[in-house]
N, C-alpha and C positions, 0 to 999 in steps of 0.2 A: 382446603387440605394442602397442607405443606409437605414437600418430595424431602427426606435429608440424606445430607451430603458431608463429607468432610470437607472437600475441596468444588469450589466451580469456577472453573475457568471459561473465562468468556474471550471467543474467538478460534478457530478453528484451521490459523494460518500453521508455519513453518512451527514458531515459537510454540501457540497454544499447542501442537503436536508433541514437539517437545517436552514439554512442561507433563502432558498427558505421561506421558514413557515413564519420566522420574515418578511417579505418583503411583502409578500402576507396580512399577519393582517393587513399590512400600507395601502393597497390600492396600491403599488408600481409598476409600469411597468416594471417589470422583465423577466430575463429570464434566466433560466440556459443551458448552452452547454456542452454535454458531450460525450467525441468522443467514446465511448464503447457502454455497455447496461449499465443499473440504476445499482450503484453500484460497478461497475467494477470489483473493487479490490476482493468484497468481493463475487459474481462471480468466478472470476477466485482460490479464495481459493480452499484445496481439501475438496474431497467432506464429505471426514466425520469429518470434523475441527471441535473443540467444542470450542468456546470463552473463555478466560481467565476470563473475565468478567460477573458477573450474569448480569441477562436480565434489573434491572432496569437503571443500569449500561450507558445503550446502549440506551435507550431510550431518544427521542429529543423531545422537548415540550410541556413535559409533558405527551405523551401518551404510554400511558401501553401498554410493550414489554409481554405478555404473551406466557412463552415457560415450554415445560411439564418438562423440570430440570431447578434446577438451574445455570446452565451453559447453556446458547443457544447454539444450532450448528448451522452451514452454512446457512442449508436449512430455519430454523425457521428467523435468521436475512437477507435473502431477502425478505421472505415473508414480513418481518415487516414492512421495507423500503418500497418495493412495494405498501403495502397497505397506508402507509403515504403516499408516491406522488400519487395512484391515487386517495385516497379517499377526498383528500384537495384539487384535482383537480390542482396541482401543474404546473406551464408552464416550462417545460422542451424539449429541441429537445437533442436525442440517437444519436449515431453514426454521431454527427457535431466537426469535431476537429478543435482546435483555432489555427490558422498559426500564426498572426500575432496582436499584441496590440498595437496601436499608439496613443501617445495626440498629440490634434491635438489644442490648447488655452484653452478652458474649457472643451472640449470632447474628447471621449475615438475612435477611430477609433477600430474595432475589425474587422477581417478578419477571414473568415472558408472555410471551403471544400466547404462549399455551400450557406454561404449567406454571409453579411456585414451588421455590425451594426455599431452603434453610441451610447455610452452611456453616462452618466453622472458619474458611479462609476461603478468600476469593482470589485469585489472578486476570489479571486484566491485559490481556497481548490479541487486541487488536487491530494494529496494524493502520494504514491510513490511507487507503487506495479511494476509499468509498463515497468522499466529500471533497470534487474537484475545486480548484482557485479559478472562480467567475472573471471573466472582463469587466463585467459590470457597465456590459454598454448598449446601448437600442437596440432590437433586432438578437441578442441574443438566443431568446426562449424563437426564435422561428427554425422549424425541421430539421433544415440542413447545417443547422451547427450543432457541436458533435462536441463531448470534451474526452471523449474515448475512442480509442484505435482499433479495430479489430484485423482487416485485411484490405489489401490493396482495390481489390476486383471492383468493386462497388463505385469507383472514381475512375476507372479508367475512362479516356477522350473526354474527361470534366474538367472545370477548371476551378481548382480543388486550393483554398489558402491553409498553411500550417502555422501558426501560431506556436514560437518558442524557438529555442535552440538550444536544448538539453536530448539525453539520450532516446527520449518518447519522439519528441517532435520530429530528430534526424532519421530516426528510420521509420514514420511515416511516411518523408518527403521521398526519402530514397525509394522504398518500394511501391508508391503511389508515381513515381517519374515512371521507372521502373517495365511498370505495367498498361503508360498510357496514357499516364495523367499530366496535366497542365499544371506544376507545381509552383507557386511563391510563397516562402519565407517570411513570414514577419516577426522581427527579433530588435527587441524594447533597448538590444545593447549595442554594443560595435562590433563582437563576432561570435560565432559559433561557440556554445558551451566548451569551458577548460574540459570538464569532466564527462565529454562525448568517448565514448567507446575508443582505446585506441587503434583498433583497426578501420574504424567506418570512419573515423574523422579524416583523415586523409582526402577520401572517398567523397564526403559532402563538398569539402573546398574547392576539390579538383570540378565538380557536378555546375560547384557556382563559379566558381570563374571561366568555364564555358557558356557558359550561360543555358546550360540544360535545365537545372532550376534557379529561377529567379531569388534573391534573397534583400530584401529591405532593410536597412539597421536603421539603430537610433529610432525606434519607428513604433506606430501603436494603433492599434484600428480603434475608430468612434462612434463607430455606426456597420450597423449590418444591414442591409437591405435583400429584399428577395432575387436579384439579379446581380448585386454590384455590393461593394464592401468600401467604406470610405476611411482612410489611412492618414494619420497623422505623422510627416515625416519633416527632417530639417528641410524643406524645400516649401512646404506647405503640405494642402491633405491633396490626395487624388483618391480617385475614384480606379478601381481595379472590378473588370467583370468578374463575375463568379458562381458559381451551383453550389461546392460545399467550403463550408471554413471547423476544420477541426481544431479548437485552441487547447491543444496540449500544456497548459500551462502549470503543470502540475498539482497536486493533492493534496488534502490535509486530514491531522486525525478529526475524530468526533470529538474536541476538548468538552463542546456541553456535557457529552455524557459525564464525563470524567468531573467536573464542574459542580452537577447536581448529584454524586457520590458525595461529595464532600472532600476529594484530594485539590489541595491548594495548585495555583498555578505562578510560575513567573509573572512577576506586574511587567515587562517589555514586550516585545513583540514577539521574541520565542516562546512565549508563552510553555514550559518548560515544567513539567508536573514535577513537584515535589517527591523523591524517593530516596531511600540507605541505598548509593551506592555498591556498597557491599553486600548486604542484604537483599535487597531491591525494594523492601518494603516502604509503602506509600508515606504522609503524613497520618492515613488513619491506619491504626494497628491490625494486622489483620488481611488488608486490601495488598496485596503485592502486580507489580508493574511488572512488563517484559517485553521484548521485542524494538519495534520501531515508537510504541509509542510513549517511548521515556525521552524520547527527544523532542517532546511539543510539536511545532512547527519548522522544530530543526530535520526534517525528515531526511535528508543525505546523510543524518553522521549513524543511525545506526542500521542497520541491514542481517539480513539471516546468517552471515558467517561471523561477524562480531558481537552476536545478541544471545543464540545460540546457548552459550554461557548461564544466560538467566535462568532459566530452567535448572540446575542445578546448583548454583546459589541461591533459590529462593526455596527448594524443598529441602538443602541443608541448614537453610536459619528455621523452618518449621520444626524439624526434627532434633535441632537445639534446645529450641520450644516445648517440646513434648518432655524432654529430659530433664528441661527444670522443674518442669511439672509433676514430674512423677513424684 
């Protein structure tokens, strides 16, 4: 038994919320699926993340993001989200993952953990927190490596390696020193990420040239061990003791999903989905993109203040659609 739908958007971050609002003003029979909780990604962030972005930034149609800085943290941007889907009463199903997206002549076959639908358009916004960038080296798959952050406490009097030096990695280092912990640095480059926060990067350089946290460049671990972590640096490898190594090395989307749809990808390494910019819609007619994951593996260039947009050029080329149709 097939559920139908006009629309099913798959993913249930910022954007797929988005995307919901425009859909819902039409009178449209929607639905969005989202195999986590509301949000996900921004969920699973650590818990005292403060946004890059001021709060007006972050806000989706139109409705006032009210947070007491100007920077929102974590806690303030689920609440917001929250309160958008339920207070718009938004049709959303939690924890339903999408297996499977088939056209089948004019319709969308959609498969999940737990039900089947049929739609007429699909949107695809989600996001790319969920399939971290591996070392790919010994000793990874043992306990205490970690590729996710949540809070400081669990590491204090440890001696704790961070892998990276982008916005995740420095303020792990910082709030795990912070609170206790025995921090070193392992950064594959010669300094701290251009695009660290401008207020905290100050704050890490100043940390490392006291030598409060240690920082390695030019540098790469090759081995993990259950006591010690061995390091690949201009000098040769050493061996550095250790309890945990969180390699923050950032994230990517699920391109197989995307893949076994059938939307074409960049033959390079951005790997970069095929969509009408202006439109957003995919290579297949029908399938429309949105969010971060129009950017393949380029994950820095789009974000919830400059993607935001989509949701409204993708339900004004449907609605185009409909009017030629009629």
């Amino acid at each position: 038994m097939f559920l139908e739908k006009d629309i099913i958007i798959v993913g249930g971050g910022p954007i797929g919320i988005a995307c919901a609002l425009e859909c819902k003003k039409r009178g449209w029979n929607y639905l969005v699926l989202e195999k986590g909780a509301l949000t996900n990604s921004l969920f699973n962030y650590p818990k005292n993340m403060t946004f890059f972005s001021t709060s007006e930034k972050l806000e989706i149609d139109d409705i006032p993001f009210i947070s007491n800085n100007p920077k929102p943290n974590r806690d303030e941007a689920l609440e917001y989200y929250r309160r958008v889907a339920t207070s718009n009463k938004l049709q959303i199903n939690l924890y339903e993952s999408v297996k499977a997206i088939n056209k089948v002549d004019s319709l969308f076959k959609i498969e999940t953990n737990k039900n089947n639908y049929t739609a007429k358009k699909v949107i695809i916004a989600t996001g790319f927190y969920d399939i971290p960038k591996l070392l790919n080296v010994p000793g990874e798959q043992l306990p205490k490596v970690s590729h996710y952050y949540k809070e400081a406490h669990p590491y204090t009097m440890q001696k704790v390696i961070v892998v990276g030096a982008s916005n995740s990695s420095v303020d792990a280092a910082l709030e795990i020193w912070r609170k206790g912990g025995d921090v070193t640095m392992i950064i594959r480059g010669k300094s701290i990420g251009e695009r660290v926060k401008y207020w905290v990067r100050p704050d890490i350089l100043n940390r490392i040239e006291e030598n409060s946290i240690k920082a390695i460049y030019n540098s790469e671990i090759i081995e993990i061990k259950e006591h010690e972590v061995i390091v690949s640096t201009p000098e040769g490898h050493i061996n550095i003791p250790n309890d945990y190594v969180l390699a923050l090395t950032g994230y990517q989307p699920n391109l197989n999903f995307l893949k076994t749809i059938g939307i074409d990808l960049s033959h390079d390494d951005h790997k970069i989905p095929k969509y009408n910019k202006e439109t957003m819609e995919s290579n297949i007619k029908g399938i429309y993109l949105a969010g971060v994951i129009c950017g393949g593996n380029e994950t820095h260039k789009w974000f919830i203040e400059n993607s935001r947009i989509h949701a409204k050029q993708i339900v004004k080329h449907i609605e185009n659609r409909k009017k030629e149709n009629y």
